[in-house]
MARDRENDO-865635 format. One record per atom (N, C-alpha, C, O): residue number from 1; atom name; x, y, z. Coordinates in Angstrom, 1 decimal. Layout:
N
<NUM, 'CA', <X, Y, Z>> ...
END
This chain:
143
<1, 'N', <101.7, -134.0, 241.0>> <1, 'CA', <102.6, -133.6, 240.0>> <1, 'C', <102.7, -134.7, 238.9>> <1, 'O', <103.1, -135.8, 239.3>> <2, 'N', <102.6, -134.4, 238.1>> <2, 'CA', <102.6, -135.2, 236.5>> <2, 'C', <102.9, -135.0, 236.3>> <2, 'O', <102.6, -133.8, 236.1>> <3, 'N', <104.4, -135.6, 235.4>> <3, 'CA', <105.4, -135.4, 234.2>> <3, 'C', <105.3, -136.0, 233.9>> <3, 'O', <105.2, -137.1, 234.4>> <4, 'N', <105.4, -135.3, 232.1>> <4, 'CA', <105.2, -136.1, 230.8>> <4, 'C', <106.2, -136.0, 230.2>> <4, 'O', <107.1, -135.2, 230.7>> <5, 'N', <106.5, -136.6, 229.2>> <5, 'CA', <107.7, -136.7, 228.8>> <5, 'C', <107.4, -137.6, 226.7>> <5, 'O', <106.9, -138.6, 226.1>> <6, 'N', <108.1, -136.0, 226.2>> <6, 'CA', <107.7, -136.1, 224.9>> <6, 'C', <108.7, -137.6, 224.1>> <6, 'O', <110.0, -137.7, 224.3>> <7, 'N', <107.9, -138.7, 223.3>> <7, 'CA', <108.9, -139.6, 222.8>> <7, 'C', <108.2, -139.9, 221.6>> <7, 'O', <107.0, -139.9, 221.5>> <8, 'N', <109.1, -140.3, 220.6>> <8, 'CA', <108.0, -140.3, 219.1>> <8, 'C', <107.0, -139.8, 219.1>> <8, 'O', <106.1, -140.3, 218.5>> <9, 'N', <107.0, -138.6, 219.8>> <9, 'CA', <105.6, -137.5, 219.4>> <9, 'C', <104.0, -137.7, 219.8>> <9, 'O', <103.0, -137.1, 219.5>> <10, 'N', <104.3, -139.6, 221.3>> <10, 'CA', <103.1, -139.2, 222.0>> <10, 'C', <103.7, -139.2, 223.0>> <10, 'O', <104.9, -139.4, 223.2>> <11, 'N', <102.6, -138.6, 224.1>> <11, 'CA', <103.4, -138.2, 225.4>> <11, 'C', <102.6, -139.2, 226.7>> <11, 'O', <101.5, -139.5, 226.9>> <12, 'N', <103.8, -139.5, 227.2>> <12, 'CA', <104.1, -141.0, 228.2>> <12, 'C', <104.1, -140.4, 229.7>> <12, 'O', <104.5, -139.3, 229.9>> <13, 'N', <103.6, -140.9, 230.7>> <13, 'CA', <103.4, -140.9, 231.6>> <13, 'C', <104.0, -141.5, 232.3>> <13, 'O', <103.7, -142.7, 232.4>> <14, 'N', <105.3, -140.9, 233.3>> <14, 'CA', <106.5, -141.5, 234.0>> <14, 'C', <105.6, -141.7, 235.2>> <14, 'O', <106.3, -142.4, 235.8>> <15, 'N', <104.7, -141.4, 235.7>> <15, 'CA', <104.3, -142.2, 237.0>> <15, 'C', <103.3, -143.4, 237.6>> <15, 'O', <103.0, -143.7, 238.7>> <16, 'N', <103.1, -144.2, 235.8>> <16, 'CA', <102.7, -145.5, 235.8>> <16, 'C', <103.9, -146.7, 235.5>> <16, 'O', <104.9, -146.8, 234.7>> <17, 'N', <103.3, -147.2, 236.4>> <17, 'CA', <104.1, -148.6, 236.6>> <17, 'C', <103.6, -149.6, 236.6>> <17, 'O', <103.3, -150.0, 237.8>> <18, 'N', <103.2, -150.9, 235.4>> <18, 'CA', <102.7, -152.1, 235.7>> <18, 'C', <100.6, -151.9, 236.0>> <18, 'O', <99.8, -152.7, 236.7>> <19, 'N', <100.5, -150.9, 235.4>> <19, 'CA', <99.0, -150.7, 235.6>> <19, 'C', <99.1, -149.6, 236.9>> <19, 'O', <98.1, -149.0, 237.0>> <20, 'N', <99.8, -149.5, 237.5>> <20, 'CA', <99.8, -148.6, 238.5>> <20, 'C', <99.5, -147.1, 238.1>> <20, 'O', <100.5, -146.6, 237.6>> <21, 'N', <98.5, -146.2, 238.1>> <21, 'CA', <98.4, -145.1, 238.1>> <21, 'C', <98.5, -144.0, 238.9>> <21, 'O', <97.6, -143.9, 239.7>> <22, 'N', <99.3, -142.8, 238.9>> <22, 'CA', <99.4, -142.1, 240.1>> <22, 'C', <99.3, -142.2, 241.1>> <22, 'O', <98.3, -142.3, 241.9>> <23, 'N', <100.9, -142.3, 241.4>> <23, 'CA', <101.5, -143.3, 242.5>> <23, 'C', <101.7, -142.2, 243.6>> <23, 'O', <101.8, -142.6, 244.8>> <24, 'N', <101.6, -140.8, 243.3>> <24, 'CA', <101.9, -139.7, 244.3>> <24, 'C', <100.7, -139.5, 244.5>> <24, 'O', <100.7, -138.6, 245.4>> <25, 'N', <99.5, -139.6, 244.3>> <25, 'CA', <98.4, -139.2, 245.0>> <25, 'C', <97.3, -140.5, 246.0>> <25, 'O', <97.5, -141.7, 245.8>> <26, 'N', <96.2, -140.0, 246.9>> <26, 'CA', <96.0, -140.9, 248.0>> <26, 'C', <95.1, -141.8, 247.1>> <26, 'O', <94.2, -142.3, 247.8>> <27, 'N', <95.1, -142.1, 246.2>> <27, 'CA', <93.9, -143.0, 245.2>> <27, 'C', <94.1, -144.2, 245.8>> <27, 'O', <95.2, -144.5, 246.2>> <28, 'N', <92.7, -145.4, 245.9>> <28, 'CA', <93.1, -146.8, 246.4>> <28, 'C', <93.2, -147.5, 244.7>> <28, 'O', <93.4, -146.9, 243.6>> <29, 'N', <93.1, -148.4, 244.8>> <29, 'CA', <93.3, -149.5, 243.5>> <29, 'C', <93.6, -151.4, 243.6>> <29, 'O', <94.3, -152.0, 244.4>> <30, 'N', <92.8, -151.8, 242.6>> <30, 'CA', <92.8, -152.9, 243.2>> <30, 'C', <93.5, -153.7, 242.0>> <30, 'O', <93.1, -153.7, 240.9>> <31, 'N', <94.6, -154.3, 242.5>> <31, 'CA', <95.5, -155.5, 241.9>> <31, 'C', <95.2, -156.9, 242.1>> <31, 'O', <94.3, -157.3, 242.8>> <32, 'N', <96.2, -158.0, 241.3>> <32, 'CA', <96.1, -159.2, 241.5>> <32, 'C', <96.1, -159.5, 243.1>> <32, 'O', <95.3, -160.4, 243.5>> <33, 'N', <96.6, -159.0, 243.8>> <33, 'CA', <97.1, -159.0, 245.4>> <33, 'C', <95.6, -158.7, 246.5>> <33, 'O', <95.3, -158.9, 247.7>> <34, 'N', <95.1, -158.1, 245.4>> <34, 'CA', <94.1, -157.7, 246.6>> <34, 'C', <94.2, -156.0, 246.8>> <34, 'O', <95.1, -155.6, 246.0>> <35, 'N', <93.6, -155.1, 247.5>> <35, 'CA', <93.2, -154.0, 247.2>> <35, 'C', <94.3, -153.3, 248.3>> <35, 'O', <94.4, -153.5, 249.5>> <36, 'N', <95.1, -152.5, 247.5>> <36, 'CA', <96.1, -151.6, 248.1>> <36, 'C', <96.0, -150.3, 248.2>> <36, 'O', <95.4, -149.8, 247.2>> <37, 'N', <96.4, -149.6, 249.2>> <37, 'CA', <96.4, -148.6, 249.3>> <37, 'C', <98.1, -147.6, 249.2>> <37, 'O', <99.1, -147.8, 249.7>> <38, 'N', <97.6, -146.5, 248.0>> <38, 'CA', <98.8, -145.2, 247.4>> <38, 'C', <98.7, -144.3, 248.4>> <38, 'O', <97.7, -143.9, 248.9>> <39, 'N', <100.0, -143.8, 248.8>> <39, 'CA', <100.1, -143.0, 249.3>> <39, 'C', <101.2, -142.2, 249.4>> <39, 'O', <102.4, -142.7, 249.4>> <40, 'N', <101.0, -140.6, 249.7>> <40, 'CA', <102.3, -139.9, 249.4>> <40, 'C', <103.3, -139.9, 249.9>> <40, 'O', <104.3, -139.6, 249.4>> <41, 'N', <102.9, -140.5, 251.5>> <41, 'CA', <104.5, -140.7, 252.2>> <41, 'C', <105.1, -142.1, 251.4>> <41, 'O', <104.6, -143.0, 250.7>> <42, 'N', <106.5, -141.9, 251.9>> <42, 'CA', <107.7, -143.3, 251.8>> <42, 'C', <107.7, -142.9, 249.8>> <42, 'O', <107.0, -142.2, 249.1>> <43, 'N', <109.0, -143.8, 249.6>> <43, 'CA', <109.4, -143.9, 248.0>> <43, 'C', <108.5, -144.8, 247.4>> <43, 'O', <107.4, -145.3, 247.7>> <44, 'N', <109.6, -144.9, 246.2>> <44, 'CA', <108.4, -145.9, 245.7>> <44, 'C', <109.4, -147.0, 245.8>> <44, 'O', <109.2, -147.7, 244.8>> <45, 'N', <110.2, -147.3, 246.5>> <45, 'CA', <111.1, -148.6, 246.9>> <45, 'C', <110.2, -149.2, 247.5>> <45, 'O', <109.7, -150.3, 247.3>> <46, 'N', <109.8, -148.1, 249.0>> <46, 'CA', <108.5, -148.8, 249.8>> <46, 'C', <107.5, -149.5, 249.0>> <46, 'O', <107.4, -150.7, 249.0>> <47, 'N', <106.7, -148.7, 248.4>> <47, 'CA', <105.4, -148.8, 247.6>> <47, 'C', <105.7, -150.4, 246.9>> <47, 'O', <104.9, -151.3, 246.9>> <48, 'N', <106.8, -150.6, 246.3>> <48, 'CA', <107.0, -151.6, 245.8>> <48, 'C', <107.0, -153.4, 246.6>> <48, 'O', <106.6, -154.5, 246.3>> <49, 'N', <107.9, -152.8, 247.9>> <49, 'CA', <107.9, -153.6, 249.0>> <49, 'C', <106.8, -153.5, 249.6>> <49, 'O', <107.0, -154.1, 250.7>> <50, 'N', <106.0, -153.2, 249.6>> <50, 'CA', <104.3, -153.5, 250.6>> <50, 'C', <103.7, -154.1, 249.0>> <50, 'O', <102.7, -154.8, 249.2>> <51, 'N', <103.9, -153.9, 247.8>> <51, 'CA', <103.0, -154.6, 247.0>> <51, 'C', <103.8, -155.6, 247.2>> <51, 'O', <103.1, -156.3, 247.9>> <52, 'N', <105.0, -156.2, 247.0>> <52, 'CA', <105.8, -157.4, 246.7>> <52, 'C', <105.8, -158.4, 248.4>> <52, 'O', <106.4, -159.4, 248.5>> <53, 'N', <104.9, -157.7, 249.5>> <53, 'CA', <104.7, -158.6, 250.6>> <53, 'C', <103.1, -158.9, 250.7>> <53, 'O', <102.7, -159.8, 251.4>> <54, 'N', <102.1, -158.0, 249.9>> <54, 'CA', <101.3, -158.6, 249.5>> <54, 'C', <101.1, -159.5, 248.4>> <54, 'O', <100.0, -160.1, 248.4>> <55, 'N', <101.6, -159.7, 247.7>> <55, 'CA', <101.8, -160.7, 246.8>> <55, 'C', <102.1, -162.1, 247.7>> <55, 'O', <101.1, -162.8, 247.9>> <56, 'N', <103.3, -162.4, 248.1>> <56, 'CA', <104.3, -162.9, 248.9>> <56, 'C', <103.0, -163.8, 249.7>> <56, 'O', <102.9, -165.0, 249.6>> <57, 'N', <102.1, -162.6, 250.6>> <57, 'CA', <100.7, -163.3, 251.4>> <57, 'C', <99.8, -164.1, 250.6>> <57, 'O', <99.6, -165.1, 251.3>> <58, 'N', <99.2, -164.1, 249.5>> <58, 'CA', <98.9, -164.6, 248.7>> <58, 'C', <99.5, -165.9, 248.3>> <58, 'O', <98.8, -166.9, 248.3>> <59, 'N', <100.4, -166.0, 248.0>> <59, 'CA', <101.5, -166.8, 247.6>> <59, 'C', <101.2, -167.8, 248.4>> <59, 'O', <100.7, -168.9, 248.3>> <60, 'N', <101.9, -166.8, 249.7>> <60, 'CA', <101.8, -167.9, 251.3>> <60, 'C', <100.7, -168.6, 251.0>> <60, 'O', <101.0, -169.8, 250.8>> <61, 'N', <99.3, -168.3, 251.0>> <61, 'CA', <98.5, -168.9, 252.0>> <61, 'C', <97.7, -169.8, 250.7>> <61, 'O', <96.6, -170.3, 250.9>> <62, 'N', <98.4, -169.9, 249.2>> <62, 'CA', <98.1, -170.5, 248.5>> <62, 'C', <99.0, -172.1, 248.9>> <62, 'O', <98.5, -173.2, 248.6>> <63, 'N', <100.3, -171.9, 249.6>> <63, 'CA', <101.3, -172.9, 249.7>> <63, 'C', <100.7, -173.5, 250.9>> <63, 'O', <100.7, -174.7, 250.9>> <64, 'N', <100.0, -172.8, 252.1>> <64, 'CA', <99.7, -173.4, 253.0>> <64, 'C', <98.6, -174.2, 252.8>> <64, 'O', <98.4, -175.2, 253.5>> <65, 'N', <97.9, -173.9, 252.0>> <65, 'CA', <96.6, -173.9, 251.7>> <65, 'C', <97.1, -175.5, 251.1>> <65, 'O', <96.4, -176.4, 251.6>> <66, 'N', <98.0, -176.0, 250.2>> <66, 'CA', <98.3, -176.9, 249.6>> <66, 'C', <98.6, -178.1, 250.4>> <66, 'O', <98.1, -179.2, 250.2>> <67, 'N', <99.8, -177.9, 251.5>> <67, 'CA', <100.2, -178.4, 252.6>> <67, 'C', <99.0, -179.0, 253.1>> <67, 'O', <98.7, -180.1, 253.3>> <68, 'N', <98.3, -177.4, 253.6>> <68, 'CA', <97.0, -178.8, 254.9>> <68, 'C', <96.4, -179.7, 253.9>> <68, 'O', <96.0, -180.8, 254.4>> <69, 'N', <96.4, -179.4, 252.6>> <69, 'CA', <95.6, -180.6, 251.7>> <69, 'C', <96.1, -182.3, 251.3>> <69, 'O', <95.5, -183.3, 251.1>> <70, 'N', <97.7, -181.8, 251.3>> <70, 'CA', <98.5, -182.9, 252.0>> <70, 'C', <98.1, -183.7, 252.8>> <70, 'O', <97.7, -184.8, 252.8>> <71, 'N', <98.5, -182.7, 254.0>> <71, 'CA', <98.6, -183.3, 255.5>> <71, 'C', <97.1, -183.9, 255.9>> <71, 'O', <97.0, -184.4, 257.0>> <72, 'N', <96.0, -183.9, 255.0>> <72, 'CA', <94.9, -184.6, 255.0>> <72, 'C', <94.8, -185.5, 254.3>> <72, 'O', <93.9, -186.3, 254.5>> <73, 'N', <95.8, -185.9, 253.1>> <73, 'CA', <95.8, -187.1, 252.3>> <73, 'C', <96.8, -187.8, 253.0>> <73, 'O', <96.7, -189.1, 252.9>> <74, 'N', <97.7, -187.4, 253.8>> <74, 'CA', <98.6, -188.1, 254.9>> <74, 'C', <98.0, -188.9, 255.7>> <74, 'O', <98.2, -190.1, 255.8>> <75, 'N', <97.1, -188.2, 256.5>> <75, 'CA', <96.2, -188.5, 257.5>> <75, 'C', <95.0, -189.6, 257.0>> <75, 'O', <94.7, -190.6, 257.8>> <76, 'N', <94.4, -189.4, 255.8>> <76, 'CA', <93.7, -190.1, 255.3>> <76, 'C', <94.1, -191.6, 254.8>> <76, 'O', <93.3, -192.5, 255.1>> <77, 'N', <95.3, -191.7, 254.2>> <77, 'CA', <96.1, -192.8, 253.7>> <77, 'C', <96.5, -193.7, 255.1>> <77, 'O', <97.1, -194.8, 255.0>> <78, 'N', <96.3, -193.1, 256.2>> <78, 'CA', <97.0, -193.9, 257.2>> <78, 'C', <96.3, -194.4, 257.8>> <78, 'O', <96.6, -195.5, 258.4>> <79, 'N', <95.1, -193.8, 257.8>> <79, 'CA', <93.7, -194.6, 258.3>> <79, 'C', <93.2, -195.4, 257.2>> <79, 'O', <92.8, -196.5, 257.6>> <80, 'N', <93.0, -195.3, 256.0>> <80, 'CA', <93.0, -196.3, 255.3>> <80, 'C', <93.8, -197.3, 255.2>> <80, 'O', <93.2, -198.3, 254.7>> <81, 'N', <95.0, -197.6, 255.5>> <81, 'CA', <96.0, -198.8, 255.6>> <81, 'C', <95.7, -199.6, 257.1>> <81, 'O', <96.1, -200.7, 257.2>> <82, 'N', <95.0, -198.9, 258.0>> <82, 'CA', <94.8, -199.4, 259.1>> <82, 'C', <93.4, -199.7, 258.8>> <82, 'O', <93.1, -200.8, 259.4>> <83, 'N', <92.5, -199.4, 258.3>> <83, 'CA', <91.1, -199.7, 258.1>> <83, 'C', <91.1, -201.2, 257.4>> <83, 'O', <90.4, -202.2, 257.6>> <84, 'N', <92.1, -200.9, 256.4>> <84, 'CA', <92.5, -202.7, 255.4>> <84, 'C', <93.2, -203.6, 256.3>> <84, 'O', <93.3, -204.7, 255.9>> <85, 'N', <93.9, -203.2, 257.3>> <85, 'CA', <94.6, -204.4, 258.0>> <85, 'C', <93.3, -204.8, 259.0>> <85, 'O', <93.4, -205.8, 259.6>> <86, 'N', <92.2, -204.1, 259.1>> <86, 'CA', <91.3, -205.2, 259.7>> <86, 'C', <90.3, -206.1, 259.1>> <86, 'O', <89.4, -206.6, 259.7>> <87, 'N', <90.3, -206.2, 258.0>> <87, 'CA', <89.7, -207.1, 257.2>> <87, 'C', <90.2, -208.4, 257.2>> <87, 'O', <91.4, -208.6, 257.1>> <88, 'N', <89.4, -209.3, 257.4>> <88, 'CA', <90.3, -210.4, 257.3>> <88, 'C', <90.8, -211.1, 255.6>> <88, 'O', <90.3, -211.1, 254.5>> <89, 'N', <92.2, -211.8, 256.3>> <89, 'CA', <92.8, -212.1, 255.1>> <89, 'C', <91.9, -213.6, 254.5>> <89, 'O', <91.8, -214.5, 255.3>> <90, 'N', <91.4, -213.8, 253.4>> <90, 'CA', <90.9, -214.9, 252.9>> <90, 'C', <91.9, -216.2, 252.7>> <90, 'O', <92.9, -216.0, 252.0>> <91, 'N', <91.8, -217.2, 253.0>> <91, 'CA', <92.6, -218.0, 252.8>> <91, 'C', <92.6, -218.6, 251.7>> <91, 'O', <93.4, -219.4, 252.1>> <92, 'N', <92.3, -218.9, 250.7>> <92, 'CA', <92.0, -219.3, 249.4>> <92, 'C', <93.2, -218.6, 248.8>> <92, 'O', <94.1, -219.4, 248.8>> <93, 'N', <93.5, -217.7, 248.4>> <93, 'CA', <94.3, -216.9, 247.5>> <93, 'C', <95.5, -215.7, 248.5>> <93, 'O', <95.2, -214.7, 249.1>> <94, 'N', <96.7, -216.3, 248.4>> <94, 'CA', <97.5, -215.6, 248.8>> <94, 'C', <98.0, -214.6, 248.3>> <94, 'O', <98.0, -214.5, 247.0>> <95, 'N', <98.5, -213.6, 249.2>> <95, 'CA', <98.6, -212.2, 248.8>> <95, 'C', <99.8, -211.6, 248.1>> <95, 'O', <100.8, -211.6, 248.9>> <96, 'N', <100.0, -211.2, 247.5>> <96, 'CA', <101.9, -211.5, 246.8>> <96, 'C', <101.8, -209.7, 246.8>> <96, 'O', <100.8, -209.0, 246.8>> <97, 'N', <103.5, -209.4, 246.8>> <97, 'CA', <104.0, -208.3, 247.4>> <97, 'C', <103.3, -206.9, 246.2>> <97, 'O', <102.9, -205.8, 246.3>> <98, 'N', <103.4, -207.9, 245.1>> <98, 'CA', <102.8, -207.2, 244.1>> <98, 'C', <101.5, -206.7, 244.3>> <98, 'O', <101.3, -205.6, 243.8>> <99, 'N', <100.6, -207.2, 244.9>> <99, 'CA', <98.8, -206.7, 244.9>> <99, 'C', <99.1, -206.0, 246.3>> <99, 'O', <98.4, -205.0, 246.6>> <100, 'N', <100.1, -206.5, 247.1>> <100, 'CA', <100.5, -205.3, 248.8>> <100, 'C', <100.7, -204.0, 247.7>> <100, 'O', <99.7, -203.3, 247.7>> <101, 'N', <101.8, -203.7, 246.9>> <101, 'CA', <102.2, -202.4, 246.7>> <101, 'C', <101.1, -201.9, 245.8>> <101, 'O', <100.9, -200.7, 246.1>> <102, 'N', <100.3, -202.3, 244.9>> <102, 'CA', <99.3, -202.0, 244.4>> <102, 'C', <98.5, -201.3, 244.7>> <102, 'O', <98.2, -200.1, 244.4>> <103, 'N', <97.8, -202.3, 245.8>> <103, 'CA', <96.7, -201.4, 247.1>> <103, 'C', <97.1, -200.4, 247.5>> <103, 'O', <96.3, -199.5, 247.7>> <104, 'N', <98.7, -200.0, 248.0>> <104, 'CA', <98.9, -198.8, 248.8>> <104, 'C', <99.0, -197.9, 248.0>> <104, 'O', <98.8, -196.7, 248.3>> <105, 'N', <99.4, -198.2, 246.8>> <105, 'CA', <99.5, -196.8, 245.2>> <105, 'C', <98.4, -196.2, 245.3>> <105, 'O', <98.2, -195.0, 245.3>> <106, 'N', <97.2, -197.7, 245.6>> <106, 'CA', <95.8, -196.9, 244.9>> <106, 'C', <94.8, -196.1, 245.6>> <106, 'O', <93.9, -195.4, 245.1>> <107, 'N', <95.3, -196.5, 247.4>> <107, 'CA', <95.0, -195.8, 248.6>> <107, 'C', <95.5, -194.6, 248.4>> <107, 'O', <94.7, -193.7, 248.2>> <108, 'N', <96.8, -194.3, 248.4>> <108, 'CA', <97.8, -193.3, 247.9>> <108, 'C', <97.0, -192.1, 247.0>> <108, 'O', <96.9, -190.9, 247.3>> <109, 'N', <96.6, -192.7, 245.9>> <109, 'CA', <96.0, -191.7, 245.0>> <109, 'C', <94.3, -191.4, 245.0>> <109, 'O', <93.8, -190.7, 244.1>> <110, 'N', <93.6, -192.1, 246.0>> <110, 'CA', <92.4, -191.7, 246.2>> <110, 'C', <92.3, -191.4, 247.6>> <110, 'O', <91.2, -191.1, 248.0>> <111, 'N', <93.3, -191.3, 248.6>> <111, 'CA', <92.9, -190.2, 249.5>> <111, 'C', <94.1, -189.3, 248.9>> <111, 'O', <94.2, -188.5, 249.9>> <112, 'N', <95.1, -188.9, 247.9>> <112, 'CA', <95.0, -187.7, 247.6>> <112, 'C', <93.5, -187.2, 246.9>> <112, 'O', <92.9, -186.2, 247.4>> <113, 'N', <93.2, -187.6, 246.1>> <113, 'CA', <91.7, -186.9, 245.2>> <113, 'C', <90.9, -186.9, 246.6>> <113, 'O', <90.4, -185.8, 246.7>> <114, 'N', <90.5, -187.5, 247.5>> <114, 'CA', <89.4, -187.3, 248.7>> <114, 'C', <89.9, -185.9, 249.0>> <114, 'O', <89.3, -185.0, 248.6>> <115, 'N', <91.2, -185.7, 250.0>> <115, 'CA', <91.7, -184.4, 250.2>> <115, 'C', <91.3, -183.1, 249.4>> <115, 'O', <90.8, -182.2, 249.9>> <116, 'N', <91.8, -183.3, 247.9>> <116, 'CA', <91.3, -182.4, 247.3>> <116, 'C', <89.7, -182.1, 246.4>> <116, 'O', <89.3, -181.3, 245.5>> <117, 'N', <89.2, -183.3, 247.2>> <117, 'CA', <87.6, -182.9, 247.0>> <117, 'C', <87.2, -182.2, 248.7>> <117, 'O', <86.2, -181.5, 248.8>> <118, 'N', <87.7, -182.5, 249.4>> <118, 'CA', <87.0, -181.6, 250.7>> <118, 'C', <86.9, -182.3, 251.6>> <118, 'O', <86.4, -182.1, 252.6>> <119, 'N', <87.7, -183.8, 251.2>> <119, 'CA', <88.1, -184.8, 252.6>> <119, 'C', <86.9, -185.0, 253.2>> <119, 'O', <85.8, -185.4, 252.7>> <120, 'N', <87.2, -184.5, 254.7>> <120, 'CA', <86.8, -185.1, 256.2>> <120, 'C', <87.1, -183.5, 256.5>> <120, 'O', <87.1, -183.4, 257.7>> <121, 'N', <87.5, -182.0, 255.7>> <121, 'CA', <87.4, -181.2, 256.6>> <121, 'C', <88.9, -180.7, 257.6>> <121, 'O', <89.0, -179.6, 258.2>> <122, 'N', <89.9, -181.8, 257.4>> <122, 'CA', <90.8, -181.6, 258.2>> <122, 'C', <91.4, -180.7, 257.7>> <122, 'O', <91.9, -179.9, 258.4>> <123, 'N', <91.4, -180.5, 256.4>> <123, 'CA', <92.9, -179.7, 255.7>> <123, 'C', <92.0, -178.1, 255.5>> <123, 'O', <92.7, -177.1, 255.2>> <124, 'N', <90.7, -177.8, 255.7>> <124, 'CA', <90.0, -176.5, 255.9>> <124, 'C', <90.8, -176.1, 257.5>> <124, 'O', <91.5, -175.3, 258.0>> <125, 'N', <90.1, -177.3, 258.1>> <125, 'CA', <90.3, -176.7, 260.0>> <125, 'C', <91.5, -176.2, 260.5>> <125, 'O', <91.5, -175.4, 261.5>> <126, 'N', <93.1, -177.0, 259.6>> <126, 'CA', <94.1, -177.0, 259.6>> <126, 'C', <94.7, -175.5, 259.2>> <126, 'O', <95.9, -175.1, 259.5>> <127, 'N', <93.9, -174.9, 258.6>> <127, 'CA', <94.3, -174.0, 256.8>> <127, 'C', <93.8, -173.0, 258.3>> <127, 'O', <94.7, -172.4, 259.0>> <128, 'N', <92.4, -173.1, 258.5>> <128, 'CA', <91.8, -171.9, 259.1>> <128, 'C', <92.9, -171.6, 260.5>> <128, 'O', <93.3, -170.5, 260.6>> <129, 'N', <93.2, -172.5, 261.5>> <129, 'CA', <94.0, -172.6, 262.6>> <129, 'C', <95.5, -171.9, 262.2>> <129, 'O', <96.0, -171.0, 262.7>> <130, 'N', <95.9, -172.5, 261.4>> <130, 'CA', <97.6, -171.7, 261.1>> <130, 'C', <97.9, -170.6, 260.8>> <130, 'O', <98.7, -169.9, 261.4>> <131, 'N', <96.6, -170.1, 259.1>> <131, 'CA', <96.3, -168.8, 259.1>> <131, 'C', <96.2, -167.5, 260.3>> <131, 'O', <96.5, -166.4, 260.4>> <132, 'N', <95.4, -168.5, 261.0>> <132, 'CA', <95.4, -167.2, 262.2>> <132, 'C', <96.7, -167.3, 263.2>> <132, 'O', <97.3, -166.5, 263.9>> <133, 'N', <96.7, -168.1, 263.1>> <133, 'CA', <98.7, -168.6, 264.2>> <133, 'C', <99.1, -167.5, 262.8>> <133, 'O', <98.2, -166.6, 262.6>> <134, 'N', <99.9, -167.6, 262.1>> <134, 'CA', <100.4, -166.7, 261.3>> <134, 'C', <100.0, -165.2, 261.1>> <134, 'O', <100.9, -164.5, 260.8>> <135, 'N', <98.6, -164.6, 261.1>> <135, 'CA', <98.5, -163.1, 262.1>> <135, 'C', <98.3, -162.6, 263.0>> <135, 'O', <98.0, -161.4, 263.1>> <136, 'N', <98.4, -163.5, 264.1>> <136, 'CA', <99.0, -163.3, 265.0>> <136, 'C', <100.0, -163.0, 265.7>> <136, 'O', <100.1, -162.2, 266.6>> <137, 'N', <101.2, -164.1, 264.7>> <137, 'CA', <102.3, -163.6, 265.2>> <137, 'C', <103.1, -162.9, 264.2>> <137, 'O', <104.3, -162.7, 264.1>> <138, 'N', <101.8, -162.2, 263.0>> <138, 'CA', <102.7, -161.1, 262.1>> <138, 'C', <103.7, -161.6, 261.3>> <138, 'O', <104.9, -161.2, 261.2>> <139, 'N', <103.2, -162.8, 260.6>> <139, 'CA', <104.4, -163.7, 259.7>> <139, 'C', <103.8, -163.2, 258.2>> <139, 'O', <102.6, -163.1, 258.0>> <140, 'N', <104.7, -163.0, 257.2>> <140, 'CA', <104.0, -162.8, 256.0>> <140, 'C', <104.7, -163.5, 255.3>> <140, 'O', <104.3, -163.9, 254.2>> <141, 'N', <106.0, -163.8, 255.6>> <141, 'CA', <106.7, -165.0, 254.7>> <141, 'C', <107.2, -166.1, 255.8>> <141, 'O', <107.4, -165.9, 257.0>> <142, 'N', <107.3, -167.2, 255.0>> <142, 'CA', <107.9, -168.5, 255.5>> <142, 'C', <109.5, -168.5, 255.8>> <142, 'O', <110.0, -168.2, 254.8>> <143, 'N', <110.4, -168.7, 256.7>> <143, 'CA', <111.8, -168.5, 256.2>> <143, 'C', <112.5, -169.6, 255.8>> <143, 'O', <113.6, -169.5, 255.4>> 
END
């Protein structure tokens, strides 16, 4: 059922929404979200709430996705601080607090860029392991 609805003399289509086309019939369609399925049961409160928790998953697993990328520059930076305390210290030229905080800045910012070049792998293995912990236990948002 299609109703139109006459306004400045062209006629408008009350059952598009946001690119959404014919929301009462079984048509699939594919959005930012990924490929949804219309259908005639439930309102369109529903329809709205299954697009707005696929969104939501998306969202998710772009935030997770960021996290394990972290949690690998974390990991990375801490084995690098431990990898320079076994070097030995030269005795000729003492080390002042200034070239200590330096080094850790610059540790700091090149195992973040390692991470987000593809690391060592951790923050993929990490991403892939939680993702599936999360449909498993049917999580689509964070609380």
């Amino acid at each position: 059922m299609t109703t139109k609805k006459k306004w400045s003399g062209e006629a408008m289509n009350i059952n598009s929404v946001s690119g959404i086309s014919n929301v009462g019939t079984a048509n699939s369609f594919s959005g930012k979200a990924g490929a949804l399925q219309a259908d005639t049961s439930g309102s369109f409160a529903e329809k709205l709430e299954q697009a707005e928790r696929s969104i939501n998953k998306t969202q998710d697993a772009a935030k997770l996705k960021k996290v394990c990328q972290d949690m690998e520059a974390v990991f990375l930076n801490f084995m690098m601080s431990k990898m320079r305390e076994t070097v030995p210290k030269d005795g000729l030229l003492k080390e002042s607090n200034a070239q200590v905080i330096m080094t850790s800045m610059l540790d700091t910012e090149l195992t973040k860029n390692m991470s987000q070049a593809g690391g060592i792998g951790l923050a993929d293995l990490l991403y892939r392991q939680l993702s599936q912990d999360r449909e498993a236990n049917g999580e689509s948002q964070t609380p």
